[in-house]
C-alpha positions in Angstrom: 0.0 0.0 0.0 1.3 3.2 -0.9 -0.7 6.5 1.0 -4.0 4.3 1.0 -3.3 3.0 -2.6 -3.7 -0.8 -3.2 -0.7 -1.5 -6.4 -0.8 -4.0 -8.4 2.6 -5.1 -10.6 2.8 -7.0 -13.6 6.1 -8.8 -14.2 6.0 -9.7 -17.7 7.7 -13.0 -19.7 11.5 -12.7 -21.4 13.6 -15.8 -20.1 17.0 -14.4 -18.6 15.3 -11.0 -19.0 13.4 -12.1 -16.1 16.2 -10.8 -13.9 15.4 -7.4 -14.8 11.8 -8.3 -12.3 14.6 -8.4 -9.9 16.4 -5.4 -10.0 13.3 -2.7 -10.5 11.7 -4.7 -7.2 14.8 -3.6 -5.6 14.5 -0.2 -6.4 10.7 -0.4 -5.3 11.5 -1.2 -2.0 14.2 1.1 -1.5 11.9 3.9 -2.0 8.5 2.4 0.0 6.7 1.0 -2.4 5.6 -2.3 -2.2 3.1 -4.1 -4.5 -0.7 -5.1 -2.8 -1.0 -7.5 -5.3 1.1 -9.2 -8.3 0.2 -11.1 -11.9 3.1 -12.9 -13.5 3.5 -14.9 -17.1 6.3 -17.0 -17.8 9.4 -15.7 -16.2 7.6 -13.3 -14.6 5.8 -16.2 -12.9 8.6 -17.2 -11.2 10.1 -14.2 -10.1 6.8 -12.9 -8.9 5.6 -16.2 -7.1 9.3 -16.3 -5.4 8.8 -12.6 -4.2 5.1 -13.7 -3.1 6.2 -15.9 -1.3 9.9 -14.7 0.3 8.8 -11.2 0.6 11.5 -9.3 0.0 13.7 -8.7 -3.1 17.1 -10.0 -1.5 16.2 -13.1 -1.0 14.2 -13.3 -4.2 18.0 -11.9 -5.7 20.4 -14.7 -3.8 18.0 -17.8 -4.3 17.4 -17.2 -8.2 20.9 -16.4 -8.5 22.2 -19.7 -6.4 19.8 -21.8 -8.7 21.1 -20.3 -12.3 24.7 -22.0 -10.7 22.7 -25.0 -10.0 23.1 -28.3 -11.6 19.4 -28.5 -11.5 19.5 -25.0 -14.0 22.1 -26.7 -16.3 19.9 -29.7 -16.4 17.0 -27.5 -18.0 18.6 -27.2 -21.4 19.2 -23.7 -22.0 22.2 -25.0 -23.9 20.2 -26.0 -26.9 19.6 -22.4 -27.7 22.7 -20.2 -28.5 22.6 -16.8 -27.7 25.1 -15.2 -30.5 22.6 -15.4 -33.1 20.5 -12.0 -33.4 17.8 -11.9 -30.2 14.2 -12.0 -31.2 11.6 -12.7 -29.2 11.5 -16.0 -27.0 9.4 -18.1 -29.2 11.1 -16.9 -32.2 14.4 -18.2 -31.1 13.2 -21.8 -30.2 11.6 -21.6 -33.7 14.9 -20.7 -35.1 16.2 -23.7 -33.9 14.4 -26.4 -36.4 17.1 -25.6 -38.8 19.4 -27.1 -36.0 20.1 -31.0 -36.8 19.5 -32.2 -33.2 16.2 -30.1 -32.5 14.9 -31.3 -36.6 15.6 -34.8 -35.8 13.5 -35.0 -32.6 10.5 -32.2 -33.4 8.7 -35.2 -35.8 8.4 -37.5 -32.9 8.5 -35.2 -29.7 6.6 -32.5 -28.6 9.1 -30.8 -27.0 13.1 -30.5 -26.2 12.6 -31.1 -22.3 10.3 -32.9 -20.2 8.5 -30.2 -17.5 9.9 -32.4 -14.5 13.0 -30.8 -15.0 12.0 -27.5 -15.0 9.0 -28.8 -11.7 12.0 -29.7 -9.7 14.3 -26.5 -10.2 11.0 -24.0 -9.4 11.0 -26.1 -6.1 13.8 -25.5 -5.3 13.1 -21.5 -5.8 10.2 -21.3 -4.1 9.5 -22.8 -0.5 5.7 -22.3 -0.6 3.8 -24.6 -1.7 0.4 -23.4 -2.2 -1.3 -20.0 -3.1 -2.6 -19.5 0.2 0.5 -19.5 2.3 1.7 -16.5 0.1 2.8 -13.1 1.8 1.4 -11.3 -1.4 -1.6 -12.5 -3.4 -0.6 -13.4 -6.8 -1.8 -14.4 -10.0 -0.2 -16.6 -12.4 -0.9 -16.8 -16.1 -0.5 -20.1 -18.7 -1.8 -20.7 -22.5 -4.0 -23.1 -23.4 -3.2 -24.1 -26.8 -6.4 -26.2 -28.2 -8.9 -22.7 -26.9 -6.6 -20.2 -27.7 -7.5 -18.6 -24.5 -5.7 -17.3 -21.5 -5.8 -19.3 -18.1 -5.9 -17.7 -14.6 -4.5 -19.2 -11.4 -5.2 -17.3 -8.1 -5.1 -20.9 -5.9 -4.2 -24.3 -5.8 -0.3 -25.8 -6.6 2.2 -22.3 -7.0 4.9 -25.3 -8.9 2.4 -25.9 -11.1 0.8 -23.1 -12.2 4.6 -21.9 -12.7 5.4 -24.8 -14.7 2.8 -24.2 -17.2 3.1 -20.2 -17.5 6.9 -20.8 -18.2 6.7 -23.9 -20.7 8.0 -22.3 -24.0 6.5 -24.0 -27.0 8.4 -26.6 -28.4 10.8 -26.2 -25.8 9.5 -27.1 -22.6 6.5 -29.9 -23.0 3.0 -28.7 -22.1 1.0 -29.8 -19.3 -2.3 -31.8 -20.3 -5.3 -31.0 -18.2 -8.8 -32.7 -19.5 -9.1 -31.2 -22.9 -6.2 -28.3 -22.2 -2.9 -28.0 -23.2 -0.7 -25.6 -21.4 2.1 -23.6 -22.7 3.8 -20.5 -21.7 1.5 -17.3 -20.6 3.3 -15.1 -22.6 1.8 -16.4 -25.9 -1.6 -14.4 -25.0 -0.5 -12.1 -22.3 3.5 -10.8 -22.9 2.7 -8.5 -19.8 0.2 -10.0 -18.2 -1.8 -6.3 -16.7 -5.4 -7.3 -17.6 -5.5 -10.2 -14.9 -5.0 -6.8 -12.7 -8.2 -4.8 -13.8 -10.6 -3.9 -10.9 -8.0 -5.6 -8.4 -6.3 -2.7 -7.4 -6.1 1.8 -7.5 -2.7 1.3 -9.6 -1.1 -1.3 -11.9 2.9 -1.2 -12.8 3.8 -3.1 -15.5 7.2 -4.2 -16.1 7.8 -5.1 -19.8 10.8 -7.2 -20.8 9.9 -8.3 -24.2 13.0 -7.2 -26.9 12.7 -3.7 -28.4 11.1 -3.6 -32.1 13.8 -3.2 -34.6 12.9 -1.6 -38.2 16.0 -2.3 -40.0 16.0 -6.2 -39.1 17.0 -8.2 -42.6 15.1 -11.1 -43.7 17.3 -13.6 -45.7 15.1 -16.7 -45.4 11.8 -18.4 -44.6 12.6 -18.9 -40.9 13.1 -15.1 -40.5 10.0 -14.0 -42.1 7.6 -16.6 -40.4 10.0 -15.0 -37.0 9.2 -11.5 -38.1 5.3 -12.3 -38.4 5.2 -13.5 -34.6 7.1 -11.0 -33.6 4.8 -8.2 -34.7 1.9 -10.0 -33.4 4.0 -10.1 -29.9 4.4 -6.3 -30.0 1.0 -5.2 -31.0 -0.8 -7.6 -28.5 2.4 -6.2 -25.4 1.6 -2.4 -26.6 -2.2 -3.1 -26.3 -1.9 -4.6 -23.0 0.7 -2.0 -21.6 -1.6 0.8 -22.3 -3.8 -0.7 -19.7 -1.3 0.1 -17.1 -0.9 3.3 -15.0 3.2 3.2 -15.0 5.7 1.0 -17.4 9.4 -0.1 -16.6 11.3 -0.7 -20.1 14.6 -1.7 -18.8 17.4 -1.3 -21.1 19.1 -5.2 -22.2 19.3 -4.5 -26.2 22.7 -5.8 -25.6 22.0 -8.9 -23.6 20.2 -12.2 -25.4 17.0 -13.7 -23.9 18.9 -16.8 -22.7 22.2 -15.3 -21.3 21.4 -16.3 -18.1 25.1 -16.3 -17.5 24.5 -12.7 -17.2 21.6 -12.6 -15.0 23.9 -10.2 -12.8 24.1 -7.5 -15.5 20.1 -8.0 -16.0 19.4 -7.0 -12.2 21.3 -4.3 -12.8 19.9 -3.0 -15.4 16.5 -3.1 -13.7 17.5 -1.6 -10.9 19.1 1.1 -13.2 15.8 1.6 -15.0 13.6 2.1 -11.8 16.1 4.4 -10.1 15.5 6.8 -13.6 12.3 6.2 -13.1 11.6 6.4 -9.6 10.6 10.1 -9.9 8.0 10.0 -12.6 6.7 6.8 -10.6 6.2 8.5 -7.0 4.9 11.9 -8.9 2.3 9.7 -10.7 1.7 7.7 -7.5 1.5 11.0 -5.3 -0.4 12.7 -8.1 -3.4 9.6 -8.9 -6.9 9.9 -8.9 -6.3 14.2 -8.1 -8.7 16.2 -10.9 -7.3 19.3 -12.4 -9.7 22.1 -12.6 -9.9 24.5 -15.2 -11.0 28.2 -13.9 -12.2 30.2 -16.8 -10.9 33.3 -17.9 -13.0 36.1 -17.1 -14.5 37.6 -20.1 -16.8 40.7 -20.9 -20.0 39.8 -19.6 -18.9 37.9 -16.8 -17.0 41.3 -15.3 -20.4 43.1 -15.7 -22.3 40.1 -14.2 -19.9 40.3 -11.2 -20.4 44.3 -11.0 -23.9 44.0 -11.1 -24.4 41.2 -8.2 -22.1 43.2 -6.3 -23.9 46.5 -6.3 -27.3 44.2 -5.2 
């Protein structure tokens, strides 16, 4: 709560980008302002469930960056995906990766790279609540569901799973099977996931993560175009959501691929760079919200002799 104003924060999808969640969270707290109420997609799931749950952006910061040195990380897979080749967005990268040998071999018979065990047990180990309910923070959590097309909306139940299925990148990760669902990564639908925040709160902050629209981008073959397509569905469907939002981080990582988490340390930096420009604009808006500015007309002609006669009565 910030001077009797519930916030809600909106930690958007970005693999390693995630970090940036971090970093701005840090910056939050170091100037009083602490989200009522989070929404998270893909790796915005997991840093939001983890600061749900831990309470504080420290912990959030030495726990997520033990795990990245974990075993259990290295185990995930991330090493399938180089990140010297030009960074697109997140899906457009795994698709990138069909004209790799390995990957074209197995997408005929498999559905996906990695089985979502692997990436159940490292989340576990991130986040020591089990359960929506025991969370410091209420929270909502985000996932795809691939046969409706449609979002889906945790608020209870298993926090593991509902991670799991917001962070399963298509073709990458395998999706979860529930009845006639199957659920992949929130950030297909919601990139930023602020509408889950409507009429939940007096002020939403989004944090978007997604990669910065480039116009002068060359497209040499098939791959790159059908990439280009999603991307620009990405961007219009992130820029329709962000304008639902009251405030929007964009932290700075142009130079930094989506899977470099090797360099999750210069990605908390950078959000914590971004909200400490930001700061400012943020508490003016916050201090600012909901006051209505009223225009006092000029005084013309007949209102002077209106005045003039009302006073001589």
């Amino acid at each position: 709560m910030y001077k009797n104003l519930k916030i809600g924060l909106a930690l958007g999808g970005g693999g390693a980008r995630g970090a940036c969640h971090i970093g701005i969270l840090k910056s939050l707290e170091e100037h009083n302002i602490f989200p009522d109420i989070i929404s998270g997609t893909s790796a915005g799931s997991m840093i939001g469930a983890m600061y749900a749950c831990h309470g504080n952006a420290k912990t959030v910061e030495k726990k997520y960056i033990e795990h990245i040195n974990s075993t259990d990380f290295k185990d995930l897979g991330f090493r399938y995906i180089s990140n010297d080749e030009k960074d697109e967005s997140v899906f457009s990268q795994v698709m990138k990766q069909i004209k790799n040998q390995y990957v074209l071999m197995v997408s005929s018979t498999r559905r996906s790279i990695i089985k979502n065990e692997r990436l159940s047990k490292a989340t576990k180990n991130l986040i020591s609540c089990t359960t929506f309910d025991e969370l410091n923070i209420p929270l909502i959590i985000t996932a795809t569901d691939l046969m409706s097309g449609k979002p889906i909306v945790y608020k209870s139940g298993s926090i593991v799973d509902a991670v799991v299925q917001s962070s399963s990148i298509p073709g990458f990760v395998e999706p979860t099977y529930q009845n006639d669902r199957m659920l992949v990564d929130g950030g297909v639908v919601l990139p930023t996931p602020v509408s889950p925040l409507l009429n939940k709160c007096d002020f939403i902050i989004a944090i978007n993560i997604g990669k910065k629209f480039k116009t002068d981008q060359k497209l040499e073959n098939i791959v790159e175009i059908m990439s280009r397509v999603r991307d620009l569905s990405v961007r219009h469907l992130n820029e329709y959501l962000l304008n639902q939002a009251d405030f929007v981080f964009h932290p700075d990582h142009d130079s930094l691929h989506w899977s470099a988490f090797d360099r999750t340390d210069d990605f908390i930096k950078n959000g914590h760079d971004c909200a400490k420009n930001e700061i400012e604009n943020l508490i003016h808006k916050l201090d600012s919200f909901g006051e209505v500015d009223i225009e006092i007309p000029e005084e013309t002609f007949w209102t002077k002799i209106k005045k003039k006669l009302f006073s001589q009565n």
